[in-house]
MARBA-3410 file (N, C-alpha, C, O; in Angstrom, 1 decimal):
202
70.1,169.8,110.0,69.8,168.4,110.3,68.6,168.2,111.1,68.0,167.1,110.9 ~ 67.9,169.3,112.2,66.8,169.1,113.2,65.7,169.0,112.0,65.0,168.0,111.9 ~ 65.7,170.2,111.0,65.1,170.0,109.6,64.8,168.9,109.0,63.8,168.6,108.5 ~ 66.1,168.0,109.3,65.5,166.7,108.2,65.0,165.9,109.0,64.3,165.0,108.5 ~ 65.3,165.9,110.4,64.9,164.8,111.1,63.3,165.0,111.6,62.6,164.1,111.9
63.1,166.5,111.5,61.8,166.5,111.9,60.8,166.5,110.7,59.6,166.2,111.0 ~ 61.1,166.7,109.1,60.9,166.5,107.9,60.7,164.7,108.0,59.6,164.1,107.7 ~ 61.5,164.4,108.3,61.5,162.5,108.1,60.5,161.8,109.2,59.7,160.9,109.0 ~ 60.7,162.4,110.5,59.4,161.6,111.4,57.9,162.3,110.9,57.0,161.5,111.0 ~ 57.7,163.5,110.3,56.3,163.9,109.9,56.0,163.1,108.9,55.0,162.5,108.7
56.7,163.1,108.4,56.2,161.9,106.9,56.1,161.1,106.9,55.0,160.8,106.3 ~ 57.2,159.7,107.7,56.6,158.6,108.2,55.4,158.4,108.6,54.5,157.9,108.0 ~ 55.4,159.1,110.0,54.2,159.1,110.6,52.5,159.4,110.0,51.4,158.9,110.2 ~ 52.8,160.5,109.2,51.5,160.7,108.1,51.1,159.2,107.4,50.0,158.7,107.8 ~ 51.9,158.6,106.6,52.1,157.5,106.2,51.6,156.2,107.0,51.1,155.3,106.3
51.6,156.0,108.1,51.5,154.8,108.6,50.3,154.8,109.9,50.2,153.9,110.8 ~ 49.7,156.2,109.7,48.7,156.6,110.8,47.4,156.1,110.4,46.4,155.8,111.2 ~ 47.4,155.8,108.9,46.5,155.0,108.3,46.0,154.0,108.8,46.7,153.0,108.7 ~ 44.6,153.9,109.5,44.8,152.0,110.0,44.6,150.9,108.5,43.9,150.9,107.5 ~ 45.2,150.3,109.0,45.6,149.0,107.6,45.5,148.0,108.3,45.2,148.1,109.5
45.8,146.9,107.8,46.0,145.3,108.3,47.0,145.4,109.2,46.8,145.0,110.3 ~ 48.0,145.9,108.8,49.3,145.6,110.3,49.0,146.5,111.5,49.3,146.3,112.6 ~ 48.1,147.7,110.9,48.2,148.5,112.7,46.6,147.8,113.1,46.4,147.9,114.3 ~ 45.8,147.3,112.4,44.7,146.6,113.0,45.2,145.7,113.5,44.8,145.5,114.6 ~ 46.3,144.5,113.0,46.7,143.7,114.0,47.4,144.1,115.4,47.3,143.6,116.6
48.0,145.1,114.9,49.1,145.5,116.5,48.0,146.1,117.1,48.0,145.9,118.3 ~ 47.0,146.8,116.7,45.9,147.4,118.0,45.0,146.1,118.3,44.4,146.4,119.3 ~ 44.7,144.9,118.0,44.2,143.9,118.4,44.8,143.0,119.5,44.2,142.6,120.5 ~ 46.5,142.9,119.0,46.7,142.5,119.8,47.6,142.9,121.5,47.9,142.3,122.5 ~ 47.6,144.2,120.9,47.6,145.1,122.2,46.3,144.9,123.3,46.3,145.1,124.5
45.1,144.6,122.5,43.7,144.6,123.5,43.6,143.6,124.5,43.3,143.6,125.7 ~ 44.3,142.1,123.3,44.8,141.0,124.0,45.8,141.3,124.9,46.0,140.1,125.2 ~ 46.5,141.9,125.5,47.9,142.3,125.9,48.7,140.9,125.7,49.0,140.2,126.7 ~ 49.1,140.5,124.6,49.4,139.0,124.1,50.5,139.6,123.3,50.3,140.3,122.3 ~ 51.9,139.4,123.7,52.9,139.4,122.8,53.4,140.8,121.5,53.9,140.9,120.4
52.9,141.8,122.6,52.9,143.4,122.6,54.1,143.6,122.3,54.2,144.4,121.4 ~ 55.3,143.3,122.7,56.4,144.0,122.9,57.2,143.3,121.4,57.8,143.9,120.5 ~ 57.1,142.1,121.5,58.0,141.4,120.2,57.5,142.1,118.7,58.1,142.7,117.8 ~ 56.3,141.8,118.7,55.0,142.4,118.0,55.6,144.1,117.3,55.9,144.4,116.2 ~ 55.6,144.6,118.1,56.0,145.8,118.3,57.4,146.4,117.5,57.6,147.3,116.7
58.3,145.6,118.0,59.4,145.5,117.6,59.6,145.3,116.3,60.5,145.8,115.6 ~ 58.8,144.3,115.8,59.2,143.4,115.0,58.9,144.7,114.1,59.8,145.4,113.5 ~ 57.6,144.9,114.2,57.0,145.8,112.8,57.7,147.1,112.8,58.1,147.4,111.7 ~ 57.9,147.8,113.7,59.1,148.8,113.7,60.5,148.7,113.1,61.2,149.5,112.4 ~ 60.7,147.1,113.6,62.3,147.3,113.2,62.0,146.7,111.4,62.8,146.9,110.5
61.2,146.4,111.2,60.4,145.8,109.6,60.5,146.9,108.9,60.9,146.7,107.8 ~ 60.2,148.1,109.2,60.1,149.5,108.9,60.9,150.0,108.5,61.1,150.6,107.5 ~ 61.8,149.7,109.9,63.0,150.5,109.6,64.3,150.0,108.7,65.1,150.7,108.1 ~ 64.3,148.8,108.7,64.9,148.4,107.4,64.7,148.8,105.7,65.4,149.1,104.7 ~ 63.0,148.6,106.2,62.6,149.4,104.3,62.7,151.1,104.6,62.6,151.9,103.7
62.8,151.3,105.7,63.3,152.6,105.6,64.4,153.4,105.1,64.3,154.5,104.6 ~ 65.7,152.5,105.5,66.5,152.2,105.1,67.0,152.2,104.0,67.7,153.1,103.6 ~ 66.9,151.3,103.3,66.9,150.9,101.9,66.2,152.1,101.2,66.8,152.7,100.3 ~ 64.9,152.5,101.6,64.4,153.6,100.1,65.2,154.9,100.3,65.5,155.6,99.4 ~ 65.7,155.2,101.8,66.6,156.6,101.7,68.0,156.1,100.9,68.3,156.8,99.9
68.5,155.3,101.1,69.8,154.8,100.5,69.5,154.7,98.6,70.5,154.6,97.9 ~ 68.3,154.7,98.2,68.2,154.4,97.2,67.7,153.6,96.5,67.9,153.7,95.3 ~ 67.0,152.5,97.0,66.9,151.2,96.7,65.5,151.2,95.8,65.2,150.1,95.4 ~ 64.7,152.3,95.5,63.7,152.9,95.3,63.1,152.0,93.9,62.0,151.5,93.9 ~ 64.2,152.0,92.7,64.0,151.3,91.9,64.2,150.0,91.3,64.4,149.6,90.1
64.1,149.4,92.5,64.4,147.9,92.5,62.5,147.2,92.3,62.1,146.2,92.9 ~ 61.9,147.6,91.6,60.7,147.3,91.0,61.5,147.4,89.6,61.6,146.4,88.9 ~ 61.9,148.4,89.2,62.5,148.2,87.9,63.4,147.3,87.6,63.5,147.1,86.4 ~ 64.2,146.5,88.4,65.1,145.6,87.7,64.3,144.0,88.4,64.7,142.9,88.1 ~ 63.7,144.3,89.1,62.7,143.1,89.4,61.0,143.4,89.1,60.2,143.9,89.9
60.7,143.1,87.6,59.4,143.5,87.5,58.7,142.5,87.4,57.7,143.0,86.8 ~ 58.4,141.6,87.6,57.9,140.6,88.6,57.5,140.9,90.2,56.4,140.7,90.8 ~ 58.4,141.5,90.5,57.9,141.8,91.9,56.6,142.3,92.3,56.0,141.7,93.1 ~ 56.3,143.4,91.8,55.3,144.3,92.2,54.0,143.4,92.2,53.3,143.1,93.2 ~ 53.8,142.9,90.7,52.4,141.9,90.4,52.6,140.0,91.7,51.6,139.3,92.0
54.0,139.8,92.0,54.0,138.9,93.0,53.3,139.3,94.4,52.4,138.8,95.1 ~ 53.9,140.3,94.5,53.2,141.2,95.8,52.0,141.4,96.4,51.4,141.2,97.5 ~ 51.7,142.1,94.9,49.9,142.6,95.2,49.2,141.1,94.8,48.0,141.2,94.7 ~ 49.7,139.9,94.6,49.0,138.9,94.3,48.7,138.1,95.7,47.7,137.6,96.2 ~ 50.3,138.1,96.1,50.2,137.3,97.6,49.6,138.0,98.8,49.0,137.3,99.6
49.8,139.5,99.1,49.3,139.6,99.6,47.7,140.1,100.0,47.1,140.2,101.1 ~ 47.2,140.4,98.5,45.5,140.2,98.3,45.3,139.0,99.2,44.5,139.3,100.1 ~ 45.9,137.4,99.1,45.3,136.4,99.2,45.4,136.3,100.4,44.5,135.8,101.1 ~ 46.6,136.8,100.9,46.7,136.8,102.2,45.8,137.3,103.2,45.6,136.6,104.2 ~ 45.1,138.9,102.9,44.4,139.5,103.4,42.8,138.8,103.7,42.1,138.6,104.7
42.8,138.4,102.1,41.3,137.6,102.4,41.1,136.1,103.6,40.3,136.0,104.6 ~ 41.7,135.6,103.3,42.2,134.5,104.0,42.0,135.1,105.3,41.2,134.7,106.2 ~ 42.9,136.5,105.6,43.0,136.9,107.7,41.6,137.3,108.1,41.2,137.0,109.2 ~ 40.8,138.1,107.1,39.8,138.7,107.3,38.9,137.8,107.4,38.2,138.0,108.4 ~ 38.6,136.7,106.6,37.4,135.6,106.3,38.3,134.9,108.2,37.5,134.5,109.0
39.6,135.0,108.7,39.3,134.2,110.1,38.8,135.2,110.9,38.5,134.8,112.0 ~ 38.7,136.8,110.6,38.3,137.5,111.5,36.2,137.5,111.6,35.3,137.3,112.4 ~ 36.4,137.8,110.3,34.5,137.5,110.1,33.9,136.3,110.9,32.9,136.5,111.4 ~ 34.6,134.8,111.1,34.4,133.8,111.8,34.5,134.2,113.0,33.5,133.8,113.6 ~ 35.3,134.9,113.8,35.3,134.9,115.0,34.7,135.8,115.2,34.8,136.0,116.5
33.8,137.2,114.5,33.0,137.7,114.9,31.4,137.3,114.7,30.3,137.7,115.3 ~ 31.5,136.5,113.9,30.2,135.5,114.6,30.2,134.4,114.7,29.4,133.5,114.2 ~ 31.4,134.4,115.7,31.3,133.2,116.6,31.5,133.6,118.2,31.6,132.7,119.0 ~ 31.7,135.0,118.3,32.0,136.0,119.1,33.0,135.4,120.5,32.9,135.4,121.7 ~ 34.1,134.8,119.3,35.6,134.5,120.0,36.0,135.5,120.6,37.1,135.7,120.2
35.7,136.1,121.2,36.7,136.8,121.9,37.3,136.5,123.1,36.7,135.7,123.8 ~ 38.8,137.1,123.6,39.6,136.3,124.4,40.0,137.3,125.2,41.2,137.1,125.5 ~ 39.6,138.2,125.6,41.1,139.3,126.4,41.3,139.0,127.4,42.3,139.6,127.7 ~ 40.9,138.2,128.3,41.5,137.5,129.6,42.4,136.3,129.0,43.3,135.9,129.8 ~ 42.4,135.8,128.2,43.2,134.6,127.2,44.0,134.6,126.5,43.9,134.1,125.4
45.2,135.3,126.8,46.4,135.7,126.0,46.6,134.0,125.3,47.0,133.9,124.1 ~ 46.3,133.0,126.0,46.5,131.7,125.4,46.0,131.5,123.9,46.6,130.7,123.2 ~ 45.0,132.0,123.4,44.1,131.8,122.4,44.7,132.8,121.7,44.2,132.9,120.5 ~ 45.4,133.3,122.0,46.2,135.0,121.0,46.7,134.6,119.8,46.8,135.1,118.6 ~ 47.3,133.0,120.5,48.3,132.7,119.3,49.7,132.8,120.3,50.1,133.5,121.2
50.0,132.0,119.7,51.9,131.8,120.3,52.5,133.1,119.6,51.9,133.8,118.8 ~ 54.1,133.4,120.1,54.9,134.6,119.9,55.2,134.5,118.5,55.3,135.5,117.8 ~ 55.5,133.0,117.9,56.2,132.6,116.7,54.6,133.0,115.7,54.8,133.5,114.6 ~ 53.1,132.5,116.2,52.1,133.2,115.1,51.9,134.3,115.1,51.4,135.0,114.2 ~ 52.2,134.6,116.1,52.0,136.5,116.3,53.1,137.2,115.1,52.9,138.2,114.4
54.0,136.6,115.2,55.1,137.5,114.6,54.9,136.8,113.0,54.8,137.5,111.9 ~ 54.7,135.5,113.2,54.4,135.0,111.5,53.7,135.8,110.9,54.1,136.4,109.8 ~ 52.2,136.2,111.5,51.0,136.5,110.7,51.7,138.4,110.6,51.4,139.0,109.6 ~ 52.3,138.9,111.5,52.8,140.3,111.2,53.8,140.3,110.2,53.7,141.2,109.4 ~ 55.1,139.2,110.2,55.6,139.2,108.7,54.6,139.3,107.6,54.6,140.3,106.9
53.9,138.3,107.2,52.8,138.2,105.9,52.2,139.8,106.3,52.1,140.3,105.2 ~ 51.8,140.5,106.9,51.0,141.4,107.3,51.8,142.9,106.6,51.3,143.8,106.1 ~ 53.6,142.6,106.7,54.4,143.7,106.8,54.7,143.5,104.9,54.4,144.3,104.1 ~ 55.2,142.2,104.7,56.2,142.0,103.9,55.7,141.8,102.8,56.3,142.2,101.8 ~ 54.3,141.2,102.7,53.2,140.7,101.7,52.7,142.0,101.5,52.3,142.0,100.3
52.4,143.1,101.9,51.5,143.9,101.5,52.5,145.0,100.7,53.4,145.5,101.3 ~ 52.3,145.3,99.5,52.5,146.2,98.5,52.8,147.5,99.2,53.9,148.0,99.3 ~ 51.8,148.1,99.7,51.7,149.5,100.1,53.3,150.0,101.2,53.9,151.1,101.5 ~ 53.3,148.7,101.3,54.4,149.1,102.8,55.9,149.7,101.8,56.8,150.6,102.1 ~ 55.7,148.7,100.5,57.0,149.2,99.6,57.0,150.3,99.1,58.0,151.1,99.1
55.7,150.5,98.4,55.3,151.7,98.1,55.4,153.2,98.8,55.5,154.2,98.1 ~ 55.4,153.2,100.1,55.3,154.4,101.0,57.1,154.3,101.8,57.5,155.1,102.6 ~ 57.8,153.3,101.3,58.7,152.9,102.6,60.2,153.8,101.0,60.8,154.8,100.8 ~ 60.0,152.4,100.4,61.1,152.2,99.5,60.7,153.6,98.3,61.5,154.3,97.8 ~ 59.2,153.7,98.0,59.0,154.4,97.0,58.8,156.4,97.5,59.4,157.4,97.1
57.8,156.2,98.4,57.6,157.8,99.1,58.5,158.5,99.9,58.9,159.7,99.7 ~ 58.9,157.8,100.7,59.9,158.1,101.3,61.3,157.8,101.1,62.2,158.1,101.9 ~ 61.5,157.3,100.0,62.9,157.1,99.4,63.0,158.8,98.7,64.0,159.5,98.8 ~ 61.5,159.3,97.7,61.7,159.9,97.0,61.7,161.7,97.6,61.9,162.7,96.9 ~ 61.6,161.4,99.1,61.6,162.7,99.7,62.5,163.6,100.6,62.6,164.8,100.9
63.5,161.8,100.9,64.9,162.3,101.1,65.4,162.5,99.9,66.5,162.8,100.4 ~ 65.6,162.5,98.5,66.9,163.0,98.2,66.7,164.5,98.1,67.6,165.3,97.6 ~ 65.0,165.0,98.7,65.2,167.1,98.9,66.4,166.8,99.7,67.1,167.8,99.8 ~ 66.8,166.2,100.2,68.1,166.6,101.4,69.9,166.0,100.4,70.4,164.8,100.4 ~ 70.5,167.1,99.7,71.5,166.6,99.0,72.8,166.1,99.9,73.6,165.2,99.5
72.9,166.8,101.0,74.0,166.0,102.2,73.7,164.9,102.7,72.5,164.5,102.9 ~ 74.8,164.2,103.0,74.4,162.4,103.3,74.2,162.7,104.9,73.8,161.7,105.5 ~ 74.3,163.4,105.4,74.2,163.6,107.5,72.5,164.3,107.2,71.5,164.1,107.9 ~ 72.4,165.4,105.8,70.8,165.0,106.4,69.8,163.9,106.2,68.8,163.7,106.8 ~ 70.6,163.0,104.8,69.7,162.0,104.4,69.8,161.0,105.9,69.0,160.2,106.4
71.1,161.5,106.2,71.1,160.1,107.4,69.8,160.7,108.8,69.4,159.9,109.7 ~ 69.6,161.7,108.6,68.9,162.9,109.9,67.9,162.5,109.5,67.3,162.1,110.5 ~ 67.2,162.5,108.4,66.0,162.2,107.4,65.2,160.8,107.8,64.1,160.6,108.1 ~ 66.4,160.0,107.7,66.1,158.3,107.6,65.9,157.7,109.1,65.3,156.6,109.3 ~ 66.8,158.8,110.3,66.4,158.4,111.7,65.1,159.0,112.2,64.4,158.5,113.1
65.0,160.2,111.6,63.9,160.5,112.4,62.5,159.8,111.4,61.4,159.7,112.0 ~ 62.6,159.4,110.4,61.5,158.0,109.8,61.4,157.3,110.8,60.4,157.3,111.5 ~ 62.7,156.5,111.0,62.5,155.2,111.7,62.0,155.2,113.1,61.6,154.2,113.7 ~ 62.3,156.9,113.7,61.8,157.3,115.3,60.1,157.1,115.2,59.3,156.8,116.0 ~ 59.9,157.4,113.7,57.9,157.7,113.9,57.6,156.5,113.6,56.4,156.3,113.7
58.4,155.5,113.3,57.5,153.9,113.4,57.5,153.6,114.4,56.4,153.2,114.9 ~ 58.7,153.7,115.4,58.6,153.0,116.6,58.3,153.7,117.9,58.8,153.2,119.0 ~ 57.6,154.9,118.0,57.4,155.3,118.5,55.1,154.8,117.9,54.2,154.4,118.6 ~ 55.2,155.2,116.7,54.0,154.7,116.4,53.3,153.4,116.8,52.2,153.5,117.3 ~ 54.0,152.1,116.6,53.6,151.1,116.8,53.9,150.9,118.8,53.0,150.7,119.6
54.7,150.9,119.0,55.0,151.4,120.4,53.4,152.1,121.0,52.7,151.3,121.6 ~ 53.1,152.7,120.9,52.2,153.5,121.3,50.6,153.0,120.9,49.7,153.2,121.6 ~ 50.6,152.3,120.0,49.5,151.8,119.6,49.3,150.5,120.1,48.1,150.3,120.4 ~ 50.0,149.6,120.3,50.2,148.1,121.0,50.4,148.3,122.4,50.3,147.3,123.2 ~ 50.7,149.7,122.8,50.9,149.6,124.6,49.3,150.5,125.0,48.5,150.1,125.9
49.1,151.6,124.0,48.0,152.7,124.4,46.6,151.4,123.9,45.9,151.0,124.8 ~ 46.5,151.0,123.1,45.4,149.7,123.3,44.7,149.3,124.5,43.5,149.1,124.5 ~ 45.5,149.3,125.5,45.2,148.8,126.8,44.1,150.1,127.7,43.4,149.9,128.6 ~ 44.4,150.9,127.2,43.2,152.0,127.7,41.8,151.4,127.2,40.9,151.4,128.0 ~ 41.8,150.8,125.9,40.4,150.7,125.8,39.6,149.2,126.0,38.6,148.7,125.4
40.8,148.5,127.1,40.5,147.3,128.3,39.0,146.9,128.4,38.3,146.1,128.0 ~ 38.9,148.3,129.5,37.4,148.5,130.3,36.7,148.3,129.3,36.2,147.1,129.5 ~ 36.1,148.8,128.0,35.5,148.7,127.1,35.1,147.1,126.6,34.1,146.4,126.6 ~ 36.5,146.9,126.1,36.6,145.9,125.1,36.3,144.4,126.3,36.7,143.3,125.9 ~ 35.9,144.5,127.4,34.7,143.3,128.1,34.1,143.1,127.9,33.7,142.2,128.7
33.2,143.6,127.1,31.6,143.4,126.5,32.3,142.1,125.1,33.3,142.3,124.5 ~ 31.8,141.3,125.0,31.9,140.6,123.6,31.5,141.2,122.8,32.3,141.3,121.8 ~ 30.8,141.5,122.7,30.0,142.4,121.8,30.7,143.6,121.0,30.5,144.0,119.9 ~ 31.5,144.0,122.0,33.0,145.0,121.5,33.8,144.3,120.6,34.4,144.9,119.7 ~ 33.9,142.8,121.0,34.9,142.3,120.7,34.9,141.7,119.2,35.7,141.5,118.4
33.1,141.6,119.2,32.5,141.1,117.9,33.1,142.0,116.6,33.8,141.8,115.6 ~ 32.1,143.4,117.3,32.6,144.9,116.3,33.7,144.8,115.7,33.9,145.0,114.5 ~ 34.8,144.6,116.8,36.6,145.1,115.9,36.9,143.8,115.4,37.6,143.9,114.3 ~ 36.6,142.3,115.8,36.9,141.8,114.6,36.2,141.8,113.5,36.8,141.5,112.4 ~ 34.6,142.1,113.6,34.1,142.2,112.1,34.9,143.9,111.3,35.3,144.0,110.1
35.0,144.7,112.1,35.9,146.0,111.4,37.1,145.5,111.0,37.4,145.8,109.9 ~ 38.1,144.5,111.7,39.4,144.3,111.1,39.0,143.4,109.7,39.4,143.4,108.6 ~ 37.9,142.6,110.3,38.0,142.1,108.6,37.2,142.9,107.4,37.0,142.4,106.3 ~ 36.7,144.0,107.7,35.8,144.8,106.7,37.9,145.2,106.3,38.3,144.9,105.2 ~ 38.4,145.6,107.0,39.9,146.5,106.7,40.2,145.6,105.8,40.0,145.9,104.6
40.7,144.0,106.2,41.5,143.5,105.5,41.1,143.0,104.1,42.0,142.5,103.4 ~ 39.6,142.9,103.6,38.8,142.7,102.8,38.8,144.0,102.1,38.1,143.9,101.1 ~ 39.3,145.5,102.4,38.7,146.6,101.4,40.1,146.2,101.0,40.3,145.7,99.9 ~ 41.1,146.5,101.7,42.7,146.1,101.4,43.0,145.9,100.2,43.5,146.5,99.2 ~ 42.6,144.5,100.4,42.8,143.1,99.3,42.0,143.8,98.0,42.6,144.1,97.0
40.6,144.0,98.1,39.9,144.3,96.8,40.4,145.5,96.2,40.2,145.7,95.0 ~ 40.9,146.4,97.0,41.9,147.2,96.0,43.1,146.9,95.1,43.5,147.3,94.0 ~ 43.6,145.8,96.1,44.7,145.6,95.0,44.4,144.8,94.5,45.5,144.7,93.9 ~ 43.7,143.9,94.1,42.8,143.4,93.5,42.4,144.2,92.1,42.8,144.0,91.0 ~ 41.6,145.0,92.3,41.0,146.2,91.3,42.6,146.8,90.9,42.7,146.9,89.7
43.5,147.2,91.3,44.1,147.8,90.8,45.1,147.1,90.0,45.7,147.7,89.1 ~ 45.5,145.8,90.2,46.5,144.9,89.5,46.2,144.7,87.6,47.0,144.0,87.0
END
């Protein structure tokens, strides 16, 4: 069982070490120290639900909903463009706020724009429900698949945990505006390659 559990957090964690749209959001708004912890939670326990579901099997639920997939990659392309085109704005308009948790956005936009961020993006199904659905069934006992599926869910929340609180190391830095300019024109270069992938790939 230590096997599957340490099999299931390596994999997760490979998986989601990627920076994408949601860990550029949670490392942004970790800089902000603005609504870190809910933030945090949310996208972890978001995880661990589709974690859930793809060890259990739920893997091929693209096949009896084939509609889905092309819904997905449609909404959340549009989604991405849309976050990125407000990140390009506020890097040259060089909004930056890290003393202004007020300007962050309320707890309910923080968590809104992380749902569309989690639930809208294709890839999260793909790696949640599809890769890691397909790697527990190496494990044919249900105590390892269950060993498998906790130690996944340990490497999200330990992941996002760590990135939304370790953020705050690079504080001192991120006072320059000019810092502040950089990561939001980088989150929106992220959330603009994002989208034109799935884009190109649909």
């Amino acid at each position: 069982m230590l096997a599957a559990a340490v099999t299931g957090f390596a994999t997760s964690l490979s998986l989601i070490l990627a920076i994408g749209a949601q860990n550029a959001f949670v490392l942004r708004q970790g800089l902000l120290r603005a609504h870190v912890f809910g933030l945090c939670l949310f996208c972890a326990a978001s995880d661990a639900v589709l974690i859930a579901a793809g060890v259990a099997g739920f893997s091929a639920l693209s096949g009896t909903l084939p509609w889905l997939p092309a819904a997905l990659t449609l909404g959340g392309a549009a989604f991405l463009l849309i976050y990125g085109a407000v990140r390009f704005r506020a890097a040259w308009a060089g909004a930056h706020a890290l003393a202004a948790a007020g300007r962050a956005g309320s707890q309910w936009a923080v968590l809104g724009t992380a749902a569309a961020l989690t639930w809208l993006n294709p890839h999260v199904y793909l790696d949640t429900l599809g890769l890691i659905g397909a790697v527990s069934t190496r494990f044919g006992d249900a105590s390892e698949r269950l060993a498998f599926g906790s130690g996944a869910v340990a490497a999200s929340f330990v992941f996002f945990f760590a990135l939304g609180y370790g953020a705050r190391l690079l504080a001192p830095a991120m006072a320059d505006p000019r810092a502040w300019r950089l990561l939001d024109f980088g989150i929106g270069v992220t959330m603009w390659t994002i989208a034109g992938g799935l884009i190109a790939g649909f």
